[in-house]
N, C-alpha and C positions, 0 to 999 in steps of 0.2 A: 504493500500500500504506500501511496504516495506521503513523504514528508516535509513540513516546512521550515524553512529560515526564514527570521527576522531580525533586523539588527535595526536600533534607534542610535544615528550617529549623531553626538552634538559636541558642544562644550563641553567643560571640565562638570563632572557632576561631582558634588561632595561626598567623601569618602563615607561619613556616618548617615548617606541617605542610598548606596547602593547595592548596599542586602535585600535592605526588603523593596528595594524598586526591582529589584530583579523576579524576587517571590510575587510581588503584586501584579507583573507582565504575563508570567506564569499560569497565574491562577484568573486573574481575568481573562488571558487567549481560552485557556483547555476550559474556563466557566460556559463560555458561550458555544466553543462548540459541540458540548456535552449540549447544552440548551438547543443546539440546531439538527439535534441526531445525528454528529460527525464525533464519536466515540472513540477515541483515540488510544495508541499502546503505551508512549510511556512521552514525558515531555520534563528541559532540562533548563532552566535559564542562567544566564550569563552578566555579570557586569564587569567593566574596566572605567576608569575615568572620564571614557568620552563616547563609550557606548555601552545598552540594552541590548545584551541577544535572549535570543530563545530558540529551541529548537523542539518541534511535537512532529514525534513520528508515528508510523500506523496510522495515519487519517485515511478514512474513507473515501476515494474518489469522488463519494456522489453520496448526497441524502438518502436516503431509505422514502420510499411513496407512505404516504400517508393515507390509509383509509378510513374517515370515521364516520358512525350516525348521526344527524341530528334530529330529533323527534319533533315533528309537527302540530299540525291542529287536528282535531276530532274529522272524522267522516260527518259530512254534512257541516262543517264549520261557513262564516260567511265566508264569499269568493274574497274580499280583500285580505283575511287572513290565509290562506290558500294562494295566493300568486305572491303574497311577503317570503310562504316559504318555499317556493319554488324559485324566487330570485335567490336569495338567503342558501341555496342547496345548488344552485346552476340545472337544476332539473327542467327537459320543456313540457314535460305535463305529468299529472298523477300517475300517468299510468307507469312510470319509469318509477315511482315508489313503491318503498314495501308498506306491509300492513302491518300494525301491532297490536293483538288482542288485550285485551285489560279491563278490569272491572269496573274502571271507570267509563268504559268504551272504546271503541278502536279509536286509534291512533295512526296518521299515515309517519312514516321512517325516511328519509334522505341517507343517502350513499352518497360522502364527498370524499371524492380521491384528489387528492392534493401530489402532484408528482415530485418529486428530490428533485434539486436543483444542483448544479455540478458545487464540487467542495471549493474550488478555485472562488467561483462569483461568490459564494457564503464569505469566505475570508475577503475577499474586496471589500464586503457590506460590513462585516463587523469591525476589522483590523482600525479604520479611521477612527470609528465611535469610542474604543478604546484609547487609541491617542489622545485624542480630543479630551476624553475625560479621565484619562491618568492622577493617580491621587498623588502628585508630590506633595509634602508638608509644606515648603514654600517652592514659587514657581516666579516665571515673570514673560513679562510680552518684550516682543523686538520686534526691528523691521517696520517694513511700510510696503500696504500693499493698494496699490491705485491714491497713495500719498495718505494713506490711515494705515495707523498703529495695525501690526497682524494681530490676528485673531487668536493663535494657538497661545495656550499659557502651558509652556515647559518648563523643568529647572534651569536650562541653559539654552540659545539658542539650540533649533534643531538642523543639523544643515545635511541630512541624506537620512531617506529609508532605503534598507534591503531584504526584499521579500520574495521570497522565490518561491514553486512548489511542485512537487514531481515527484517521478517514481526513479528508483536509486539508480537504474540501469537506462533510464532515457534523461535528457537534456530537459531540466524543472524548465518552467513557466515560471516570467512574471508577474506575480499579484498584483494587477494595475490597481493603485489607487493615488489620489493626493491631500494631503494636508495643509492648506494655509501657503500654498503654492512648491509644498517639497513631495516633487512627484516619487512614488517607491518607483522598484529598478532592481539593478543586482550589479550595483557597486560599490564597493567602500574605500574606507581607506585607512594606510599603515601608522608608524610611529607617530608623531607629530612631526619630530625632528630627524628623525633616523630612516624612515620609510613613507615620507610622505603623499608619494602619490596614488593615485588609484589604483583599484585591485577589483578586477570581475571576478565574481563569487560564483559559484551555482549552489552547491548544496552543503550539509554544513562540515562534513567532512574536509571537504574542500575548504570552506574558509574559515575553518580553523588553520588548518596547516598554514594555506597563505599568508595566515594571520602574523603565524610564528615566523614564517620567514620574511614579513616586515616589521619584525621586530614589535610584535604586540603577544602577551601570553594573556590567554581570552580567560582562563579559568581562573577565579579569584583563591582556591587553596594554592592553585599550584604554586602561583606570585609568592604567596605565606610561606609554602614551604619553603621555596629558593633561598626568600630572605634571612628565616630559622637559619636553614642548612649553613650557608655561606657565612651568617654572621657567627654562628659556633666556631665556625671553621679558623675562620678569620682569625678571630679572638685566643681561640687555643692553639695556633697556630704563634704568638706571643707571648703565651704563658699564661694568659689571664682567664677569664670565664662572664660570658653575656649574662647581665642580668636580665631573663624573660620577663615579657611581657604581655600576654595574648591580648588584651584591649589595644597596645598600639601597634602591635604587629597587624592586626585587624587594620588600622587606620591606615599604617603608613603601607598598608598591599593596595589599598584603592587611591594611592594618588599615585602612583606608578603603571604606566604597561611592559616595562621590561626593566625590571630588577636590577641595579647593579650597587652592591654591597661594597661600602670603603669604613674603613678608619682611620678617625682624626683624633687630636689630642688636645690638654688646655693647659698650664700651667697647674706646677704641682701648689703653689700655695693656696691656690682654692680648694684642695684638702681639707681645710681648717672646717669649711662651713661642714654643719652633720650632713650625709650622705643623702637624708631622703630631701634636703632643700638642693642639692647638687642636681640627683635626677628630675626633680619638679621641674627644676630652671632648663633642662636641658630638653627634657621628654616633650613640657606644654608649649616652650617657641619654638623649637627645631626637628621635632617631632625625631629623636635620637636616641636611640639605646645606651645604656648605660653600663662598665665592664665593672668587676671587681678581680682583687687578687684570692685566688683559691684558698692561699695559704692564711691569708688575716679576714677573709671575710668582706673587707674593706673595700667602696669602690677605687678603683685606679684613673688618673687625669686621662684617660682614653674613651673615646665615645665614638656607636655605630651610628653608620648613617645612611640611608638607601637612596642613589641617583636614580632617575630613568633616563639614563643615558650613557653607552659606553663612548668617554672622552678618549680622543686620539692623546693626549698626553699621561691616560692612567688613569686620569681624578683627580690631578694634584691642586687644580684650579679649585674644583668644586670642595674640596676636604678645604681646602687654603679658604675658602666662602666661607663656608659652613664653621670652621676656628675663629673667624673674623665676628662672625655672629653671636657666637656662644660667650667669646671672650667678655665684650661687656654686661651680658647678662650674668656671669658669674661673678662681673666686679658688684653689678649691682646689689646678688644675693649676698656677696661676704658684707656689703656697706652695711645691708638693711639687719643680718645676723648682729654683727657687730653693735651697732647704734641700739639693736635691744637689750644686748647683753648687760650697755650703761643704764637702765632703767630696771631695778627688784620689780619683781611681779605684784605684790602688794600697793605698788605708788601707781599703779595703772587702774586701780581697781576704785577711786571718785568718779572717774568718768564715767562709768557705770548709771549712776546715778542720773544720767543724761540722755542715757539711752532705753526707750522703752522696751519691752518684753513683747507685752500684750497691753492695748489699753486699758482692760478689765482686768488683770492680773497686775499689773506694773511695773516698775521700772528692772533693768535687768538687779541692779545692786539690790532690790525688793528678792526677787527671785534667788541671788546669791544666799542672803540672808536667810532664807527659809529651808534650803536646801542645808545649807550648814546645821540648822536647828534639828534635822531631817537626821543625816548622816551621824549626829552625834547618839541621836537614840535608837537608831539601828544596827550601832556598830559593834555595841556589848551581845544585840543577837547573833552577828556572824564572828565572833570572834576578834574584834580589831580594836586595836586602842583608838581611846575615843579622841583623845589631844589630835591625836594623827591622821584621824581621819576627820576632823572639823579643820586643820589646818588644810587637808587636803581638798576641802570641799571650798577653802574660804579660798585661795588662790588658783581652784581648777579652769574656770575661764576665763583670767585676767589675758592670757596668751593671744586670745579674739582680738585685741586692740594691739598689737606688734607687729612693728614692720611686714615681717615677714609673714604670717598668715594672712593678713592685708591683698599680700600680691600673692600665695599659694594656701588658700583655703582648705587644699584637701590635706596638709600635713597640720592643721589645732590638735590641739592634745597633745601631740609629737612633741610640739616644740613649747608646748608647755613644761613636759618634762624634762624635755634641754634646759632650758631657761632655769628652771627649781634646781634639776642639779647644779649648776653656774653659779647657782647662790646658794649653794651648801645646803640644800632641804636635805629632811631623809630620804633613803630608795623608796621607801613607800609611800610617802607625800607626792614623789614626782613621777612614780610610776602610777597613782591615780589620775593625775593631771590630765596624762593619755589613755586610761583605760576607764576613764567612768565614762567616755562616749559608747564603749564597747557592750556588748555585741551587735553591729552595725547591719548584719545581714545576717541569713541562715549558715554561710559559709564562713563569718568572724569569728574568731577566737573570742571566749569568754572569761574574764575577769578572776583569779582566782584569789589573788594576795586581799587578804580579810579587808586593808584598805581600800582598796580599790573596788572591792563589793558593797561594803558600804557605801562609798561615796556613788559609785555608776547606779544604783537600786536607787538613791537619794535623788537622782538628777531625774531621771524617769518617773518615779512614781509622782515627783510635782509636777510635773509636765503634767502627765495624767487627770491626777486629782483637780488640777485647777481647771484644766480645759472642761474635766468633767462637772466641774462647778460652775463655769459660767457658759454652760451647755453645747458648747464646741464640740460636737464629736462628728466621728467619718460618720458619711452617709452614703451608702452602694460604694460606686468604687472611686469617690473622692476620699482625701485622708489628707490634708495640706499641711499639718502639725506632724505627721507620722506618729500616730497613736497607737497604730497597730503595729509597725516596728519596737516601738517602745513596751508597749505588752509582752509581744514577744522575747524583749531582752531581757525583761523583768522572769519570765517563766525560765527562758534559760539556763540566765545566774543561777536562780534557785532549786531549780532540780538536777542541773551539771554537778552543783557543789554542796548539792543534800543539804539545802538550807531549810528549819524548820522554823519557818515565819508564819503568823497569822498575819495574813494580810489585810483581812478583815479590821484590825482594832489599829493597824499602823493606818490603814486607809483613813479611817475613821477620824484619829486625831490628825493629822495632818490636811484633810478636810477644814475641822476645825481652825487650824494654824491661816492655813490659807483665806479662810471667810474673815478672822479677826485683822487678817493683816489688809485684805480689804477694804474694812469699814473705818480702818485709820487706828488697830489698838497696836501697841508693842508686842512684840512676840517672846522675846527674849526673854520672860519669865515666867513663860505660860508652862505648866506643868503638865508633860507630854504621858508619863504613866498615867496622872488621872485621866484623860482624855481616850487614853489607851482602852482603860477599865471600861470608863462608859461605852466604849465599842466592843466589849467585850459581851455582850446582848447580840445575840445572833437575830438582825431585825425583823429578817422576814425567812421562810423558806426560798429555796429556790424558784420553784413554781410560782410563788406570789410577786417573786421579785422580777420576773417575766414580766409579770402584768402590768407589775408597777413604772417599770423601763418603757413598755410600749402609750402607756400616758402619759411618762415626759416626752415621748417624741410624737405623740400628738398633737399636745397641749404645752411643751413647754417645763422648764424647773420650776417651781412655785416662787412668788414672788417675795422679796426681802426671804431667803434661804437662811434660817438659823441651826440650829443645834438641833434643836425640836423636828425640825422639819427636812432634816438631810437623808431618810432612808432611801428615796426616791435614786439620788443620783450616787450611792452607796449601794445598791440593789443594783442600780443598771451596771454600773463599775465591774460587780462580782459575774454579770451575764457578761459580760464585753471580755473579759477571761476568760471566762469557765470557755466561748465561743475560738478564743487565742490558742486556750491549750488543746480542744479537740483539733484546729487544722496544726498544731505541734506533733500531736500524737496520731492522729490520719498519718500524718507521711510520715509516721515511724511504721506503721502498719497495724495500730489499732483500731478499735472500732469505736464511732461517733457516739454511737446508742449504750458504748457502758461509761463513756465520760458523763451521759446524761442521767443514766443510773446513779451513777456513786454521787451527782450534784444535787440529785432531785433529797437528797438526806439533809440538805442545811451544807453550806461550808463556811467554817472560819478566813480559809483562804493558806488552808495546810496545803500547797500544791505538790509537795513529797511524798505527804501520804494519800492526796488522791490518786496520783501515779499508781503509786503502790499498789493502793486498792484495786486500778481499773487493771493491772499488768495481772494480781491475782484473781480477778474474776474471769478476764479473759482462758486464764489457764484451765480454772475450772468451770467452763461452759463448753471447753473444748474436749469435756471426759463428758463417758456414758450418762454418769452421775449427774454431771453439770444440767447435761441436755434434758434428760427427766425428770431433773427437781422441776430446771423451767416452766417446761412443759405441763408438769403439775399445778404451779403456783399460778401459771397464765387459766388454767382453767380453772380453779376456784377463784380468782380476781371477776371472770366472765359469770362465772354463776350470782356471786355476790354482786357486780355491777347491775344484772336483769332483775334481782331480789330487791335490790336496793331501790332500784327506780321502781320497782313494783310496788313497795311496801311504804315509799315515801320516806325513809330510814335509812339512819346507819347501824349495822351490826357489832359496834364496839362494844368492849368489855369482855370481861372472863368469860369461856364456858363454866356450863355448873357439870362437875362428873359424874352427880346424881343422878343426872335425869340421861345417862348414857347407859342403854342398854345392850348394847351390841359391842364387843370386847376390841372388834376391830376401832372403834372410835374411841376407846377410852384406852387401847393401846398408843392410839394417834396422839392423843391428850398429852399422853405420859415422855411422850419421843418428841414432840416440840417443846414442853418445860424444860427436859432437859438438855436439848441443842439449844436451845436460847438461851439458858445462863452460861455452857460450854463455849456457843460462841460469841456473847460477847464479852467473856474472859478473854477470850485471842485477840477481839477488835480492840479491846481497854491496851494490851500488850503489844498491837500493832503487828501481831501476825495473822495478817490476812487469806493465806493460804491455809493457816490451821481450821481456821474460822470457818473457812468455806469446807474443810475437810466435816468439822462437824456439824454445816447443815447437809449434808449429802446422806447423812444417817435417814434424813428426814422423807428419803425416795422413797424406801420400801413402803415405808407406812402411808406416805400418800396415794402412791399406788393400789395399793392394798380398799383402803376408803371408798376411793373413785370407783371399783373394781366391785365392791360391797355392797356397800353402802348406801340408802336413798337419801337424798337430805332433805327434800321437800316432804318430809313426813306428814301423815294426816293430823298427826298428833302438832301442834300452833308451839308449844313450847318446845318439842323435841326438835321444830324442824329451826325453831328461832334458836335453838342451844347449837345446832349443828351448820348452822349460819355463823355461827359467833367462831365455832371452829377454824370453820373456812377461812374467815379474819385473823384469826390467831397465826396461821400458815404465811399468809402474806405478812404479817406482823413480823414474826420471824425470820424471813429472806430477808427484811430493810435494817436487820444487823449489817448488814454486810453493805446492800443495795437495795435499789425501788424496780425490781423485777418486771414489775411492769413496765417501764420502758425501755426494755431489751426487746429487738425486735428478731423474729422467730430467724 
């Protein structure tokens, strides 16, 4: 079957927009002709700096005929509905219709055959509409056509299509079409520099190769790889070692069509400045790999750098550029290093005061302040001295206002702990600096020196609590505070490093801290245990605090928010977790519906021991046992839900084991009192998997019951004692979990 080429030649398109301009070419060509019954074998696309390919092969020659009915009007209908559907159908009279029997009367039937149209004209018809509406993120008009601005909006001028299409063993055809006066064809062309003139293409074999021998390599790994390969090469070839990079490898493959790999060097005294301000300055204006020495770790004054161009002199111009360029850039980072280094981190931290946060929350020096207050009462839970970790919180973001995060944003923290060590802090004050930002993705490393857990949990959980205070939270898939980053890093910390926090009552006071520092009180000798205590009242269950979450986000936080009135956005807080930790533990590989079990029980905000729990329930629901207690306990919850709504009641309270005459029930009686105090002697001790071993006792005898047993007895009090059973059963399982929301 015949295949096509297309190539979209223009201007330089940006490196961070020709991935998915390539996937987006792809999936819009193969979308339509799927939609035109031109079902294709396999389709591949292509980008380099100044052009869009694509190639789908296995196309169908020709559409498939189309035959379908359309069902008319009644026999005996009026003649003007009757010749609508005979236009409507291309029929010249009734008598070329069929008949359709039906209850509501006959029906006349049309037969429309619609014939395939050749696959060539389809691609003429669609290929434009696609150009035309191409989705760059930005784009722009050029040119003039009859002395008006053209029409096409591309990323870059477009100045040639090449469209071909054919069978592999005959000479393709051109897809005649044009856009905005660039007629497609089947020419293109090579290097910019190196192979610039035209090239007739036919198929894409062909001009790939052709491609290669004008010095264009079409495939964007391939570029990758060369650059890898060569720059390893390079580098160890002088003793040293590439520091990798896959984000700029990525980058610096799409400003290139033909790779060639130099190294250049810069003066050894910019040594001095730390290594990650060295690669910042090098990587973000020279787009330049960075080497170090194997033996120290250290980078070395050597930097890779990728031409698209082989120089008749070597490179030595272009390396000799490119050293020219970086030289002042690294005077400037040592000036700006330096010039910080005359300034202690503490004397940066009035300005603060100057600069807002939030305008609801205030000012950052407000926010410092509260985080310090923060860190200090959290630090005896995790282990860390508190001096060390208030001093670590009171100087963790002075670094923000220094030179050098100034001009390279993504090394703060970094160079916060450069700076702290410079001035003689402890390791763990300066190693908080940079790690209370952390963990910054799923892929970041997590905090573990007790200082830096304190302080990084301190800086998150205000973020939180406040935004969650003055009703800022994501909505669908906005998140502009990164709330749900911040959740996440908070669950991390705490289950990476078996932290046993009630998040619940720190929530709670620090709630608190935040609404007094609002209304204009002092904070600073606000006493964070008793604040503690009082959130030590587990407010609402889970379930209710669903409900409670979904009418602030109907209606809003209630107005003037005090003490009294904070369960609302303290409920929703513990759903906005409990929701963090199920997609945590989904892509660990558990399941959603026993994170919602072990929640639906009340949580303080133990997320260690909810782990726990859901890691042992999982275990056991995956035994015999597991499966049949279930399966038990869902069918008495179903009996008692239809009793319940039947009788208008609830069945709480004890059975009497008086009124049990049948042995198999009053053995049931005897095998739930005693798994119940059994296991929650295990849940008190926190072994979860004992616990569940002793309700598994509880199979045989509920089997047994179900098996037995009537419970709607005639008898009003037997079958209401034997109801109360039933309740006792599910009573039982919510040691552990709320069974009922385990789904079969």
């Amino acid at each position: 079957m015949p295949d096509l080429l297309l190539e979209l030649f223009s201007e330089e398109i940006p490196a961070r927009m020709q991935a998915k301009a390539a996937d987006d070419l792809r999936r819009m060509v193969t979308d339509k002709l799927v939609a035109e019954g031109l079902v294709y074998e396999g389709a591949k696309a292509f980008a380099t700096p100044r052009r869009l390919a694509l190639t789908v092969h296995g196309i169908p020659a020709r559409q498939p005929d189309l035959k379908t009915e359309r069902r008319g009007p009644k026999i005996g209908a009026p003649d003007a509905a009757v010749q609508g559907f005979l236009k409507a159908t291309g029929l010249k009279s009734l008598d070329e219709a069929k008949i359709q029997r039906d209850p509501k009367g006959d029906f006349y039937i049309g037969l429309i055959e619609k014939p395939g149209r050749d696959a060539i004209e389809v691609l003429a018809e669609i290929l434009p509409v696609i150009i035309r509406t191409f989705p760059w993120p930005k784009s722009m008009r050029w040119g003039a056509r009859s002395g008006k601005p053209g029409a096409l909006s591309w990323v870059r001028p477009l100045h040639a299509i090449t469209a071909t299409f054919g069978l592999e063993t005959e000479e393709p055809d051109v897809v005649k079409f044009e856009v905005d006066g660039v007629e497609s064809g089947n020419t293109t062309y090579g290097h910019r520099f190196m192979a610039p003139a035209a090239i007739s293409v036919r198929r894409f074999e062909d001009y790939e190769a052709k491609l290669k021998a004008a010095k264009v390599i079409l495939d964007p790994q391939a570029r990758k790889d060369i650059i890898f390969a060569d720059a390893k090469e390079l580098t160890f070839a002088q003793g040293f070692e590439l520091v990798e990079d896959q984000v700029l490898l990525d980058e610096v493959s799409g400003l290139v069509e033909w790779p060639v790999v130099m190294v250049g060097s810069f003066e050894p005294e910019y040594l001095a400045i730390p290594d990650e301000v060295i690669r910042a300055t090098i990587r973000n204006n020279q787009k330049c790999f960075v080497v170090k020495d194997p033996k120290t770790g250290k980078l070395t004054n050597k930097f890779v750098l990728t031409a698209n161009i082989e120089a008749t002199d070597g490179g030595k111009v272009i390396v000799s550029g490119n050293e020219r360029v970086i030289r002042p850039r690294l005077s400037d980072a040592k000036f700006f290093y330096e010039t910080d280094l005359k300034t202690k981190l503490e004397g940066r931290l009035p300005k603060f005061e100057q600069i807002v946060f939030h305008e609801k929350l205030g000012t950052q020096a407000a926010r410092i302040k509260r985080i310090e207050r923060l860190a200090a009462e959290i630090a005896p839970l995790v282990g860390a001295d508190v001096a060390k970790a208030t001093r670590a919180a009171h100087l963790a973001k002075a670094d923000l206002l220094t030179e050098v995060v100034g001009e390279f944003p993504e090394v703060q923290g970094l160079m916060g702990k450069y700076y702290a060590l410079a001035q003689g802090e402890d390791a763990s004050v300066a190693a908080a600096c940079e790690e209370h930002y952390k963990p910054q993705g799923p892929a970041d490393r997590v905090p573990t020196d007790p200082v830096s857990v304190a302080v990084a949990l301190a800086d998150k959980i205000d973020t939180l609590v406040g935004f969650w205070l003055i009703n800022e939270k994501p909505t669908g898939s906005k998140d502009p505070y990164a709330l749900r980053r911040a959740a996440l890093g908070v669950l991390r910390i705490i289950v990476d490093n078996q932290l046993r926090l009630e998040l619940l009552r720190i929530f709670f006071a620090h709630l608190a801290v935040v609404k007094f520092q609002m209304d204009g009180e002092a904070i600073d000798q606000l006493d964070y245990p008793t604040l503690m205590d009082i959130g030590q009242t587990e407010f609402v269950p889970f379930d209710e605090a669903k409900k409670i979450a979904q009418e602030v986000r109907d209606h809003g936080a209630p107005a003037g928010l005090t003490l009294g009135n904070m369960a609302p956005a303290l409920g929703d807080l513990m759903v906005f977790f409990a929701d963090r930790l199920k997609v945590q533990l989904r892509e660990q590989g558990a399941r959603h519906d026993l994170v919602d079990a072990v929640f639906a029980l009340g949580s303080r905000g133990d997320f260690v021991k909810i782990v726990h729990r859901v890691e042992a329930l999982g275990k056991f629901l995956d035994t015999e046992d597991g499966k049949n207690l279930l399966a038990g306990v869902k069918r008495a919850n179903n009996i008692l839900s239809i009793e319940e709504k039947k009788d208008k009641r609830t069945f709480n309270g004890a059975s009497d084991p008086s009124l049990m005459a049948d042995p198999i029930e009053k053995h049931l009686w005897g095998t739930i009192q005693s798994t119940v105090a059994d296991a929650k002697l295990h849940v008190a001790a926190e072994d979860f998997e004992q616990a569940m071993e002793s309700l598994s006792t509880l199979r045989s005898a509920v089997d047994a019951f179900f098996e037995k047993v009537r419970v709607n007895d005639d008898d009003a009090k037997v079958r209401e004692n034997r109801l109360k059973l039933l309740n006792e059963i599910r009573s039982a399982t919510r040691a552990v979990a709320d069974f009922s929301k385990i789904q079969d």
